[in-house]
NUPALO-525517 format. One record per residue (C-alpha): residue number from 1; chain; z, y, x. Coordinates in steps of 0.05 Angstrom, whole numbers, plus 32768, in hexadecimal, padded with zeros to 4 digits. Example, Ala and Ser with C-alpha at 12.3 -4.5 7.8 and 13.67 -1.06 7.14 Angstrom:
<pts>
    n  chain    up  north  east
    1      A  809C   7FA6  80F6
    2      A  808F   7FEB  8111
</pts>
This chain:
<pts>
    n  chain    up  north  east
    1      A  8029   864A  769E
    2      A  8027   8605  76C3
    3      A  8067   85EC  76D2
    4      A  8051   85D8  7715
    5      A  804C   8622  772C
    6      A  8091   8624  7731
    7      A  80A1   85E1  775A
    8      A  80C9   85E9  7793
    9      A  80B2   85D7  77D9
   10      A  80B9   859A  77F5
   11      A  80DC   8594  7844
   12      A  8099   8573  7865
   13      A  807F   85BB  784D
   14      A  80BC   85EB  7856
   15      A  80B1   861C  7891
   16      A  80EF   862F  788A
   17      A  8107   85E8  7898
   18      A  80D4   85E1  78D0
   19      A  80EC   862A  78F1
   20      A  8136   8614  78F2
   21      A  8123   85D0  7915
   22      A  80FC   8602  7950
   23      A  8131   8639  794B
   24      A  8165   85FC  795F
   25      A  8132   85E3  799B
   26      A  811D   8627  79B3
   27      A  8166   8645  79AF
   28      A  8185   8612  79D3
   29      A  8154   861C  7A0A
   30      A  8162   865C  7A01
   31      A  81A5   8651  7A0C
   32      A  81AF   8628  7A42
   33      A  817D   8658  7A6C
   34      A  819F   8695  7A5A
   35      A  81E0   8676  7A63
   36      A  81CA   865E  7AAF
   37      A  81AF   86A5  7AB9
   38      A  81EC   86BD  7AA3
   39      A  820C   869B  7AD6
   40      A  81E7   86A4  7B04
   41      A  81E4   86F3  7AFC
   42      A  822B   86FA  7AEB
   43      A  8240   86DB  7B32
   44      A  8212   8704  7B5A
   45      A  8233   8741  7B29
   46      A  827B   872F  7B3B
   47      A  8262   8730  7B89
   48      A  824D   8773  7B7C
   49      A  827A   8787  7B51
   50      A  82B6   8777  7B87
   51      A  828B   8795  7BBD
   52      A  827D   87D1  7B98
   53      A  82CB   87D6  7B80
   54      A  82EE   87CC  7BC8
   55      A  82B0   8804  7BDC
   56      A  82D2   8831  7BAC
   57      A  8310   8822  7BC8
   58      A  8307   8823  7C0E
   59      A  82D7   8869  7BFF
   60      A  8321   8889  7BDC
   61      A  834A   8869  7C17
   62      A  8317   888C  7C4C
   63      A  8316   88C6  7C24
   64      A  8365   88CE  7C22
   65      A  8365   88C6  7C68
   66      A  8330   88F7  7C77
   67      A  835D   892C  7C46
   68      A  8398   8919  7C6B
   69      A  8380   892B  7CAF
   70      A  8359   8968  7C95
   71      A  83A1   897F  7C70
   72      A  83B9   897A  7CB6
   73      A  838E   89A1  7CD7
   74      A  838D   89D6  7CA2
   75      A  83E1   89D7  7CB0
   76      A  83D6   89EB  7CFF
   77      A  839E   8A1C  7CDF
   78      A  83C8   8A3E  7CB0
   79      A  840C   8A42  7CDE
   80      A  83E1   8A58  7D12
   81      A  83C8   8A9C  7CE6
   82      A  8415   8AA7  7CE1
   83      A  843E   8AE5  7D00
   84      A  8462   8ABB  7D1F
   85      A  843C   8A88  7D43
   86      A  8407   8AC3  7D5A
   87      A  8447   8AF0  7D77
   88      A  843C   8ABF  7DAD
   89      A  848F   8ACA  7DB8
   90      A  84B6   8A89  7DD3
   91      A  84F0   8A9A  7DA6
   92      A  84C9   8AAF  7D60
   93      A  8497   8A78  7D66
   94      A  84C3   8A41  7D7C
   95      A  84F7   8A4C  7D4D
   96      A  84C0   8A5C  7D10
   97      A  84A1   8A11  7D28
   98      A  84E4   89EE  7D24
   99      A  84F4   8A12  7CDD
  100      A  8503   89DB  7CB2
  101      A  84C6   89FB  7C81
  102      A  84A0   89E8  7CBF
  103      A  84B3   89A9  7CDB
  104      A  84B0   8987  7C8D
  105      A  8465   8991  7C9A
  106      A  8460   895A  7CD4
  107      A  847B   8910  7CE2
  108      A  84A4   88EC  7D09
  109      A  8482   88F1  7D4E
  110      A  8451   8929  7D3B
  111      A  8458   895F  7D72
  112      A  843C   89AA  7D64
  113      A  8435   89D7  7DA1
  114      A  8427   8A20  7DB3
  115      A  83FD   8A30  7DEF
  116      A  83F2   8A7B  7E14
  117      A  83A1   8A8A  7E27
  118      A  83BA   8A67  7E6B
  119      A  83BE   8A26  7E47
  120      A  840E   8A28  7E58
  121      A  8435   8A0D  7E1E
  122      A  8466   8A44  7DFE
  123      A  848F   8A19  7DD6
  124      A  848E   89DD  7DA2
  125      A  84AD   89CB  7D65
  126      A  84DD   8993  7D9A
  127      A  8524   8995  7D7D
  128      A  853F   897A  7DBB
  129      A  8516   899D  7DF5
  130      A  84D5   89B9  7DF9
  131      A  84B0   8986  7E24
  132      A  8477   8997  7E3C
  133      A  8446   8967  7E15
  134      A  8401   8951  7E2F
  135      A  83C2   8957  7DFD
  136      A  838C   8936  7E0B
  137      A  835A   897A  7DF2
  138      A  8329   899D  7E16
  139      A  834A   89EA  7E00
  140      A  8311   8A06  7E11
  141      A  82EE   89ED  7DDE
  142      A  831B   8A02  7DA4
  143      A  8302   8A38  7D7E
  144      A  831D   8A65  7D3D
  145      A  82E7   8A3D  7D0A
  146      A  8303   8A02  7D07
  147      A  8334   89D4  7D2D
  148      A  8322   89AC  7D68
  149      A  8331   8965  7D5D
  150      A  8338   8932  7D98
  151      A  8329   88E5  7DA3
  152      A  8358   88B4  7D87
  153      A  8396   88A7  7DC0
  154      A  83D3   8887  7DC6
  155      A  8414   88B2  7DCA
  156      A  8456   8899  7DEB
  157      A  8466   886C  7DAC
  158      A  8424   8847  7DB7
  159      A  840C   8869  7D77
  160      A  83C9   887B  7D64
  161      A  83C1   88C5  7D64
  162      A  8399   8909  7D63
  163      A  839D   894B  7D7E
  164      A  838F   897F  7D52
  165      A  8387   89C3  7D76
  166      A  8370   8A07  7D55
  167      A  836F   8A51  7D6E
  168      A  83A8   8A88  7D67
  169      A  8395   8ACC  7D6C
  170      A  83C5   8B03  7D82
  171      A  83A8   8B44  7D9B
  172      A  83E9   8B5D  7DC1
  173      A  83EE   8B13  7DE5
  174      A  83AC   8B02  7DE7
  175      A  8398   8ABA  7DCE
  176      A  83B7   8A7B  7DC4
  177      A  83B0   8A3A  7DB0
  178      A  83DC   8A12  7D80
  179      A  83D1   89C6  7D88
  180      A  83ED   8989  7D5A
  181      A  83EE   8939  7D62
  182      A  83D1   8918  7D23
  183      A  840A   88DB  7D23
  184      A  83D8   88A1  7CF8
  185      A  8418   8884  7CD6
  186      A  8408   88B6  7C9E
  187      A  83CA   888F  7C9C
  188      A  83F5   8852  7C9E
  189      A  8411   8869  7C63
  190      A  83D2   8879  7C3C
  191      A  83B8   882D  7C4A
  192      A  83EF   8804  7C3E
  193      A  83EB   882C  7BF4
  194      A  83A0   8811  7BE9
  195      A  839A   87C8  7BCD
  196      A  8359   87A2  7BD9
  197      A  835E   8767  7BA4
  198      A  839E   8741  7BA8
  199      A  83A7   8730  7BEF
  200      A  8372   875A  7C10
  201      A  837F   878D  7C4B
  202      A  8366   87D1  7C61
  203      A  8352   87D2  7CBA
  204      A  834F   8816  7CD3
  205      A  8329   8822  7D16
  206      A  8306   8856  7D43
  207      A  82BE   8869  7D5F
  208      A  82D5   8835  7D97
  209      A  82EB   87FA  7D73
  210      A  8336   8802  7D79
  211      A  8363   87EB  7D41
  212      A  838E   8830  7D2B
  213      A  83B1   8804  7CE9
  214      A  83AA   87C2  7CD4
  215      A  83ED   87A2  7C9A
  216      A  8402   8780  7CD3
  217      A  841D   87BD  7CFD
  218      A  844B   878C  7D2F
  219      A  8416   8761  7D3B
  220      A  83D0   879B  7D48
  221      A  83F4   87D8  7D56
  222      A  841E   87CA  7D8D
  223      A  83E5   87D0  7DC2
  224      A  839A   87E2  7DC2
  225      A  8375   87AB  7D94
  226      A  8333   87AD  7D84
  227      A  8308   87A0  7D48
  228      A  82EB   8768  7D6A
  229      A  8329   8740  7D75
  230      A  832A   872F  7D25
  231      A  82EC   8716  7D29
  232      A  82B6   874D  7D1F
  233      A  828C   8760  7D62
  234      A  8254   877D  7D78
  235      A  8253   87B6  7D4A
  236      A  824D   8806  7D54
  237      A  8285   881F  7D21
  238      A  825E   8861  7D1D
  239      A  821D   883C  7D02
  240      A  8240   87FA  7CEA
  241      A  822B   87F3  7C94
  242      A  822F   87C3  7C67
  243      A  8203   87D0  7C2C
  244      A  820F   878C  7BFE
  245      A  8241   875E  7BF6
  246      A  824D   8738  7C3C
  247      A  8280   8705  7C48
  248      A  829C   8703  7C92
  249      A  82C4   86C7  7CB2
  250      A  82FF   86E4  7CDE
  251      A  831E   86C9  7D17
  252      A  835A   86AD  7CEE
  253      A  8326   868A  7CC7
  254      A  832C   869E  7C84
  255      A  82E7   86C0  7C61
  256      A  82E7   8700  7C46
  257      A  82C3   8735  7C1D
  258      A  82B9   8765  7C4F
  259      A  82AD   87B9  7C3F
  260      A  82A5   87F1  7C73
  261      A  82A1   8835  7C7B
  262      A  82A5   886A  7CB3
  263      A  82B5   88B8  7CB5
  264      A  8297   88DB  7CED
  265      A  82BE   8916  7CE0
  266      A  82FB   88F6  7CF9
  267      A  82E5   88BC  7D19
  268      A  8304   8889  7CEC
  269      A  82E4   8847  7CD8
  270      A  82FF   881D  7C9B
  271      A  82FB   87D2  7C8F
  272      A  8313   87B3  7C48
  273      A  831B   8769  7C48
  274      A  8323   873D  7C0A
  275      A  8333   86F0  7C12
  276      A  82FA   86CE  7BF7
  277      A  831E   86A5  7BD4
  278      A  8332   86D5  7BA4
  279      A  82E7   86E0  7B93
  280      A  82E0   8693  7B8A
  281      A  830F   8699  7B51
  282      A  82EC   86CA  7B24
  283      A  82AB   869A  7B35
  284      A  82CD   865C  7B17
  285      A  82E7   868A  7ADD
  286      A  829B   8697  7AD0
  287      A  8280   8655  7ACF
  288      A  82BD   863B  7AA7
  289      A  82AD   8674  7A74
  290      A  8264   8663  7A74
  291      A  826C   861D  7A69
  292      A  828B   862A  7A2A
  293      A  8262   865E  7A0F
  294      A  8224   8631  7A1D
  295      A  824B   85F7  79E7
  296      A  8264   8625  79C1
  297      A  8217   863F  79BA
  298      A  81FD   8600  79AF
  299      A  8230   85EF  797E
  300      A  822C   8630  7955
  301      A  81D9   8627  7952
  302      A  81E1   85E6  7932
  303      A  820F   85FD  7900
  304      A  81E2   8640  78F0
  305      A  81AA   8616  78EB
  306      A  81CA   85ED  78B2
  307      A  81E4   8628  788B
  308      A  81A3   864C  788D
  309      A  8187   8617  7876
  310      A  81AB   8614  7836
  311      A  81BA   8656  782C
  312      A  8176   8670  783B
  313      A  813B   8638  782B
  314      A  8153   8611  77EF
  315      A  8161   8661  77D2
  316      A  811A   866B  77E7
  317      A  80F7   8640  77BC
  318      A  8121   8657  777E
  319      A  8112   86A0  7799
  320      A  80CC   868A  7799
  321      A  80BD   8676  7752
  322      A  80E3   86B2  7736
  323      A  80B9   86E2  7754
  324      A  807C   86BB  773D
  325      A  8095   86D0  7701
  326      A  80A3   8714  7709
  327      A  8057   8718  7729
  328      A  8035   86EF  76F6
  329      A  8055   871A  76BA
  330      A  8073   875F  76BB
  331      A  8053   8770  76FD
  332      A  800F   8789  76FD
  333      A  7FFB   8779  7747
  334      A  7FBE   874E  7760
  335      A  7FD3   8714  778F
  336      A  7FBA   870A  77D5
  337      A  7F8F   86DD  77F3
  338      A  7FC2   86BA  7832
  339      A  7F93   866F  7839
  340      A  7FAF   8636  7825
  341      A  7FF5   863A  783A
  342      A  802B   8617  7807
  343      A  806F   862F  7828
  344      A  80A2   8664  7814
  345      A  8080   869D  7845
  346      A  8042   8686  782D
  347      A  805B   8696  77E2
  348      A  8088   86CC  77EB
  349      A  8043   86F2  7809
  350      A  8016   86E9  77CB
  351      A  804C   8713  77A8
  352      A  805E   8740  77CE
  353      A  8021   8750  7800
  354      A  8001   8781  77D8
  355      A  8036   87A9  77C8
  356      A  8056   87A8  7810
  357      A  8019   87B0  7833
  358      A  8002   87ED  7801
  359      A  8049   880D  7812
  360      A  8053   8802  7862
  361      A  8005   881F  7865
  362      A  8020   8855  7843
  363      A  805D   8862  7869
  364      A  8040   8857  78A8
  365      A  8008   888A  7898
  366      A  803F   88C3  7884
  367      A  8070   88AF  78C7
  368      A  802E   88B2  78F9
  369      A  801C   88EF  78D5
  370      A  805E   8910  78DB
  371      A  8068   88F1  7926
  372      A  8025   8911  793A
  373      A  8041   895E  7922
  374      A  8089   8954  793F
  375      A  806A   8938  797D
  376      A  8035   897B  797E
  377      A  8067   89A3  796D
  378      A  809C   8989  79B1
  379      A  805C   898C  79DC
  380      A  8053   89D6  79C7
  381      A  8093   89EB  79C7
  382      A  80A1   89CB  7A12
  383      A  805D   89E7  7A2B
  384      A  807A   8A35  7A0E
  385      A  80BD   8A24  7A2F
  386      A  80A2   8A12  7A6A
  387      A  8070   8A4B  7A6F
  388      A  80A8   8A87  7A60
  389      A  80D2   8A5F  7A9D
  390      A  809C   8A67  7ACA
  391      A  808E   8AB2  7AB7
  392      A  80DA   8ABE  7ABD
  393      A  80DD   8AA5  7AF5
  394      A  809D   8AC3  7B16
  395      A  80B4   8B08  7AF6
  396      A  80F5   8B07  7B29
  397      A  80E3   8ADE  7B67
  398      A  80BB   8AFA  7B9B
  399      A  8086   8AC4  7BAF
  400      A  8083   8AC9  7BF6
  401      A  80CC   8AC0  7C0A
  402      A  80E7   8A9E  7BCE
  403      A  8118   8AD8  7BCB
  404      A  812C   8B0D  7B89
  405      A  80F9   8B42  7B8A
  406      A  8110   8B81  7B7C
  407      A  810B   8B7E  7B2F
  408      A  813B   8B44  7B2E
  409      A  8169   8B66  7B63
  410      A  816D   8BAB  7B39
  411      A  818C   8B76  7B04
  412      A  81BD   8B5C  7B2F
  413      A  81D7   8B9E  7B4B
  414      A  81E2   8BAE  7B07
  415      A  81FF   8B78  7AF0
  416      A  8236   8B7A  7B35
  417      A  8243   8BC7  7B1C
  418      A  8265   8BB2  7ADA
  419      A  8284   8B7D  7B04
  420      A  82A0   8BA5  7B36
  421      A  82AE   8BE0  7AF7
  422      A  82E3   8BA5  7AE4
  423      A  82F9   8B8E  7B20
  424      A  8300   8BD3  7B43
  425      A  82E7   8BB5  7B85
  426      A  82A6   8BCB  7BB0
  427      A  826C   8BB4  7BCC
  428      A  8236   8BC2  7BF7
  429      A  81F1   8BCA  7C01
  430      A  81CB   8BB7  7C45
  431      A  818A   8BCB  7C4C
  432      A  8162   8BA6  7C7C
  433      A  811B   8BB4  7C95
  434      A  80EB   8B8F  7CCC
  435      A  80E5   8BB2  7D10
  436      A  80A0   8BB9  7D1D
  437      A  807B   8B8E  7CE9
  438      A  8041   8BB7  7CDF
  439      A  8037   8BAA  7D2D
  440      A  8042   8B58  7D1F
  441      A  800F   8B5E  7CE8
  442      A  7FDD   8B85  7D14
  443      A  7FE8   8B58  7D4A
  444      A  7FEC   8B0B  7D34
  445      A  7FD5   8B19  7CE8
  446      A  7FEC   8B22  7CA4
  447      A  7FF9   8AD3  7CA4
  448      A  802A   8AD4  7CDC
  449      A  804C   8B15  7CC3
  450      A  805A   8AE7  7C7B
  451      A  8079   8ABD  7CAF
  452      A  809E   8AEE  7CCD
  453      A  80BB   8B03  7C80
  454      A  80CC   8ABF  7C73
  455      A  80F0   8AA6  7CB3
  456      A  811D   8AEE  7CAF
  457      A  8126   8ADD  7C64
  458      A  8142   8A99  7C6A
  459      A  816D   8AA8  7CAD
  460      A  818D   8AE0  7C88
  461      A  8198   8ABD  7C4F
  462      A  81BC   8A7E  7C73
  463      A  81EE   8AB2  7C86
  464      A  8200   8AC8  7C3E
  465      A  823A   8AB1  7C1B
  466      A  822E   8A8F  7BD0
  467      A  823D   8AD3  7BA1
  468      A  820B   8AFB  7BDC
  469      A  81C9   8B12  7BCC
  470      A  818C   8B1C  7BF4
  471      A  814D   8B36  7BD4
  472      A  8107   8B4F  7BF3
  473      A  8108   8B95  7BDD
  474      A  80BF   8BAC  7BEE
  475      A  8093   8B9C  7C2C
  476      A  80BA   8B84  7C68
  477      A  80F9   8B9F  7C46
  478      A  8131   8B74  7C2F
  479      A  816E   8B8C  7C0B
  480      A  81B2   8B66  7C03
  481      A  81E6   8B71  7BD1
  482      A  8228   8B64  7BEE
  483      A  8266   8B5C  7BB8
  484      A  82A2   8B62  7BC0
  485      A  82A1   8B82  7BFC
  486      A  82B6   8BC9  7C21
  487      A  828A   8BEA  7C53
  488      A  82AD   8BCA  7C99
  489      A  82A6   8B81  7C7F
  490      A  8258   8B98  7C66
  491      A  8250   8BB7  7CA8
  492      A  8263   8B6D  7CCA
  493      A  8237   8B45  7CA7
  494      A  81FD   8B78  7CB3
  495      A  820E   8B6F  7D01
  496      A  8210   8B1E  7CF3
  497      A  81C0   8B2E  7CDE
  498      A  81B3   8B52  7D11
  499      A  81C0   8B27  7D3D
  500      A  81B5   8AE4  7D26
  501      A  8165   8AF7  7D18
  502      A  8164   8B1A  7D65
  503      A  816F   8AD5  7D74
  504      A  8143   8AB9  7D50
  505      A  8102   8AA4  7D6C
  506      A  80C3   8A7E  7D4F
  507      A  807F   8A68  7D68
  508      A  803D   8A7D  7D3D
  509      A  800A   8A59  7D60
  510      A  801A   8A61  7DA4
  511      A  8040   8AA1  7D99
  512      A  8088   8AA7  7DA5
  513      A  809A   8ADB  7D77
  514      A  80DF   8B02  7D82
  515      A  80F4   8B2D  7D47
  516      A  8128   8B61  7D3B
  517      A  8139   8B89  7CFB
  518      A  8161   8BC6  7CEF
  519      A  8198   8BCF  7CB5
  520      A  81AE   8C07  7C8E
  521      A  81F7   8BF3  7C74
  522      A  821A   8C23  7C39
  523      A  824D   8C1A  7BF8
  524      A  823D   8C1C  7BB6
  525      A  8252   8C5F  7B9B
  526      A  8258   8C67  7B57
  527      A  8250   8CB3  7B53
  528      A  820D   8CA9  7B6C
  529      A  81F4   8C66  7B4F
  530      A  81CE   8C2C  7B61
  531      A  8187   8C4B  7B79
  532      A  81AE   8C85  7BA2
  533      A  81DB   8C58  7BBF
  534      A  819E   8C2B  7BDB
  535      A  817E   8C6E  7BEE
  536      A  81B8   8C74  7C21
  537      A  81B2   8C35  7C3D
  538      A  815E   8C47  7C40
  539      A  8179   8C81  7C64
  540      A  81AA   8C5A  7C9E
  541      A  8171   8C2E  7CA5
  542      A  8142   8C66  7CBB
  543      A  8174   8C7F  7CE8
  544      A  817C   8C3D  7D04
  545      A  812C   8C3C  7D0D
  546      A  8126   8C83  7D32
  547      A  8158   8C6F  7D63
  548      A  8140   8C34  7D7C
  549      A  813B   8BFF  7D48
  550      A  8164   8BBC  7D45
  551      A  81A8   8BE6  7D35
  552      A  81D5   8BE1  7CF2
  553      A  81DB   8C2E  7CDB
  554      A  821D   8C36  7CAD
  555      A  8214   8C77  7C80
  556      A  825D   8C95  7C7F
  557      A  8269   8CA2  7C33
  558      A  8283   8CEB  7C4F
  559      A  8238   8D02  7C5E
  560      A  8228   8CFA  7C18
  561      A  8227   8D4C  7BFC
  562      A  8240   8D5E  7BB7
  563      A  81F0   8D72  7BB2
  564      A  81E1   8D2A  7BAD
  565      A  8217   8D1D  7B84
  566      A  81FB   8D57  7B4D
  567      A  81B9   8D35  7B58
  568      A  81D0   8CEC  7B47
  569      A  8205   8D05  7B13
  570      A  81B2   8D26  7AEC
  571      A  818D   8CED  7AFB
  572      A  81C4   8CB9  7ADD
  573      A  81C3   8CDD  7AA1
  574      A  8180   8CE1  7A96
  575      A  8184   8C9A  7AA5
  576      A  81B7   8C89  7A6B
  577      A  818B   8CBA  7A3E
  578      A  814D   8C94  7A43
  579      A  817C   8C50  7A39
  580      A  8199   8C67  79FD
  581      A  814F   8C80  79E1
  582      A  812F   8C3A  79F3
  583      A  8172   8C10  79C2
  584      A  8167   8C3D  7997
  585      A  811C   8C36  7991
  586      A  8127   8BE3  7989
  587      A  8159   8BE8  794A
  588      A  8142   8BDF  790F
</pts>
């Protein structure tokens, strides 16, 4: 063997040498762009990043306030169900009101009030005198859903404030109204607890512009002040966004970081404001820190650069000539042509090539291979998935209204009577059917009578509570499973469909279509099952249809005979008979 074979490689032919020279050039470029992108993205990040964090902030500070005067409202709704707020008695109310259970519930300044039907105040919770106190509320307008709230005002303190007003209901008395002022020093309190940055401030305003809290109370709150007087005009506070991070010069002249959001339930508009200044200062911590990770960078390639080059080329050649010999005698394995190249890659590849290039073909044949089946097998096993969720849901939805078909519902009623089995409470059927559709069909077409089943669908269903179910039971037929409910609340809701889809009205081409349906209403009863109990309902409906249409029929439990009971009692047997033959047919 010539001793030559073995020589080491000179540096004027090292790659490796020649690679570590353009890994120092190209990484430093590298470097100093990525460190000036880095820069460069992580200031525009810490504008975001600030903008996005007072968002969150100001979003949990709007949000506490928006609890706080929803808390406030539920109070008047609550002491207004109470026995002794809808006796509509001077003495009971007033002295229930001023109860120190009671008056814990409100602030200093925060005035609750009792009014007749005649608008005349009955008493207050006053511990001096009961004052007649002036809301600015339209009582007309306040209803039992929900209190009536009115515009932001200023009370005798000059504070910002809100009447709350909400319905009492007293059959003997007749109704009432009870009626709260909203003080906004418990907002006051909620903002002063929410920090923007270090020296940042939270503005509260109104729909109008008006300044309800701002840290400096002495200074903002002891008149009307607008928005506009720190130095932000011409803007709507309902419509008023800012989507990115702004920066807005005030009148005092300092530049902030400026955040705002507005609840139009209650009319309040937040601003957050953080000094610019305090942004500045993470910016010069980021170009301090990048500075020195761009010489630190610089400084760490030039030492990597030396140690690879003595830890990994003058190994190289040594690496090189021992394999040579490996190749050249125990190892029975024809070399490769790779040209004329003399360097360590060059080498290394004539001794290895074969063998590496016989292996990865190999390996890569096996992993496509195996790839191909796993990837088969997914693409099957989604397509079945998908399939059987399609049939499912095919198998229980009835195409035309989007509704449970009757299969489905027959599921449902079954699963509600092992529910209501545990729970020993009832429920009801309502049994609902079209007035007149065969008439609609005949008249306008089949088309507008699919209309027709859709539009009654959907209103009915918008009046359905979450656990309710509706289902189209055959036809123009719709039945709806009621849980958790006796025949007087199932006999309300039936009315609420009655009358919602009178009501209703829709145009099918240039028909105005008015539609009415009648409903049969009944309880589940046990003793006679499911399909009997529906069969009831079937029945009150048909009464409902022979006098007159667009009625709800109740069937009065007491007009079902012991005859139908006999008959239900035979049929539910024969029912569990044929259950107990079909599990018994599946065991093994």
């Amino acid at each position: 063997m010539a001793a030559n074979e073995f020589k080491t490689i000179r540096i004027s032919k090292s790659i490796i040498f020649k690679s570590i020279v353009l890994l120092i050039l190209s990484m430093s470029l590298i470097v100093i762009a990525g460190t000036a992108f880095f820069t460069q993205r992580q200031l525009s990040l810490i504008f975001e990043w600030s903008h996005n964090n007072n968002s969150s902030l100001l979003q949990q500070a709007s949000m506490s306030a928006h609890s706080e005067m929803q808390r406030f409202g539920n109070t008047l709704e609550l002491l207004a169900k109470t026995s002794a707020i809808q006796s509509m008695i001077h003495d009971t109310a007033a002295s229930y009101l001023k109860s120190y259970n009671i008056s814990s519930l409100f602030i200093s300044g925060e005035m609750v009030s009792l009014f007749d039907r005649e608008k005349k105040m009955i008493c207050d919770n006053s511990m001096l005198t009961s004052a007649q106190v002036t809301y600015p509320i339209d009582f007309s307008r306040i209803t039992p859903h929900r209190p009536l709230i009115s515009p932001w005002y200023r009370d005798e303190n000059n504070t910002p404030t809100r009447a709350f007003g909400t319905a009492v209901t007293d059959l003997a008395a007749g109704d009432g109204s009870l009626v709260g002022n909203f003080s906004s020093k418990r907002l006051w309190k909620i903002f002063s607890e929410h920090h923007i940055g270090q020296n940042g401030f939270l503005v509260a305003i109104n729909a109008n512009g008006e300044i309800i809290y701002h840290p400096e109370l002495k200074k903002w709150l002891n008149g009307t002040h607008k928005i506009s007087e720190l130095g932000i005009s011409n803007i709507d506070p309902k419509t008023y966004e800012i989507v990115t991070a702004t920066f807005i010069t005030l009148n005092d002249g300092n530049t902030y970081l400026t955040n705002y959001v507005y609840d139009p339930n209650y009319d309040l508009g937040l601003f957050s404001f953080q000094p610019q200044a305090e942004i500045n200062k993470l910016v010069t911590a980021v170009i301090t820190s990048s500075i020195i990770i761009l010489v630190a960078s610089i400084i760490a390639l030039l030492f990597t650069a030396i140690w690879l080059f003595f830890i990994l080329g003058r190994p190289m050649n040594k690496l090189i000539s021992h394999i040579k010999q490996i190749n050249n005698g125990d190892l029975d394995i024809d070399e490769i042509n790779v040209g004329r190249r003399d360097d360590e890659i060059g080498q290394l590849s004539k001794a290895f090539n074969t063998m590496h290039a016989t292996i990865k073909r190999q390996i890569c044949e096996l992993n496509a291979h195996r790839n191909m089946l796993e990837q088969e097998v997914k693409e099957r096993t989604r397509e079945l998935e998908i399939a059987n969720a399609k049939l499912d849901i095919i198998s229980r939805t009835d195409e035309l209204t989007g509704l449970p078909n009757r299969r489905d519902m027959n599921r449902t009623i079954n699963n509600e009577i092992g529910r209501s089995e545990r729970s020993k409470k009832p429920f009801c059927f309502i049994f609902i059917d079209i007035d007149h559709f065969k008439h609609i069909n005949d008249t306008y077409g089949h088309n507008c009578g699919d209309k027709v089943l859709q539009e009654v669908a959907h209103t009915i269903r918008g009046l359905l509570r979450r656990y309710d179910v509706l289902a189209r039971y055959g036809g123009e037929e719709f039945l709806t499973l009621l849980p958790e409910t006796d025949l007087d609340g199932a006999a309300v809701v039936a009315e609420r469909f009655r009358k919602q889809v009178e009501n209703m009205e829709f145009m099918y081409a240039d028909y105005k279509i008015k539609v009415t349906i009648t409903l049969g209403v009944t309880r589940f009863d046990p003793k006679l099952g499911a399909s009997r109990s529906i069969q009831t309902a079937d029945k009150a409906l048909y009464e409902g249809k022979d006098s007159g249409r667009n009625k709800v029929i109740i069937w009065d439990p007491s007009r079902t005979t012991e005859e139908d009971y006999r008959a239900a009692a035979i049929e539910l047997a024969e029912e569990q008979k044929a259950n107990k033959r079909t599990k018994k047919g599946f065991n093994p």
